[in-house]
N, C-alpha and C positions, 0 to 999 in steps of 0.2 A: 600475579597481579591481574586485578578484573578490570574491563574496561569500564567506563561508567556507563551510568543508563542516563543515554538521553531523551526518553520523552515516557509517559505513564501510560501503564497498560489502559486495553482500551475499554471505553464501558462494559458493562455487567453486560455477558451477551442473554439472548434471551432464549429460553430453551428451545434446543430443538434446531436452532441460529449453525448451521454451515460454516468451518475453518476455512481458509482457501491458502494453497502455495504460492509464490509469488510466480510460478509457471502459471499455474491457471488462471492467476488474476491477468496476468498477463496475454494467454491465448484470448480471454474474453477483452482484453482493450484493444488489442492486435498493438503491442509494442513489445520490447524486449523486458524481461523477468530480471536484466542486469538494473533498468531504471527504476523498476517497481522496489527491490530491493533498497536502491540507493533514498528514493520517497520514504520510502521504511524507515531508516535508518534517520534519517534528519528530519523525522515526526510528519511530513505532507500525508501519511500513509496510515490511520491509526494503524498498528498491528502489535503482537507481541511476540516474544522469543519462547519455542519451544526446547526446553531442557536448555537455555541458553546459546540454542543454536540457531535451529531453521525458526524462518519469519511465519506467521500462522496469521493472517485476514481474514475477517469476518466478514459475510454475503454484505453484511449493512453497510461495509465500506468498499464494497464492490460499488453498489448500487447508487452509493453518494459519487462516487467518480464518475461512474455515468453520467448521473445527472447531473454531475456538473460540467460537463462534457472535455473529461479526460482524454478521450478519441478523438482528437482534430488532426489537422494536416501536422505532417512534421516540426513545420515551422512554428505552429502554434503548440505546439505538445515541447519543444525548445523553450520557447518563451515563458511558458507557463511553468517549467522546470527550474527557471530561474529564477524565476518571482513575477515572473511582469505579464501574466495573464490579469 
């Protein structure tokens, strides 16, 4: 029995566009790879499943975390995990 899919792969990437692991998204926001994944998983993260396994991120949603300033203090990288950023 499959689990369902909760959220839709993510745009059309654009050629030439960089995969990323949730490890290295993760070394580039300085947080744990367990929270990138759990983003994943309940859509805050566009990404998609490779061979229905590992998570596979695209640079362009590196970049939007960035910018949207996914690297705050703890307390705010909490808050914003919850919803209430």
């Amino acid at each position: 029995m499959s689990r369902p899919r909760t959220q839709a792969p993510p745009k059309a990437l654009e050629p030439g566009e960089k995969l990323l692991t949730p490890d290295e998204v993760a070394e580039q926001l300085r947080c744990h790879a367990s929270g990138i994944r759990v983003a994943c998983r309940d859509g805050r993260i566009k990404a998609t499943r490779a061979f229905g396994r590992k998570w596979l991120i695209p640079q362009s949603e590196l970049t939007r975390l960035i910018d949207e300033g996914w690297n705050r203090t703890t307390d705010e990288q909490v808050a914003y995990a919850l919803g209430g950023a």
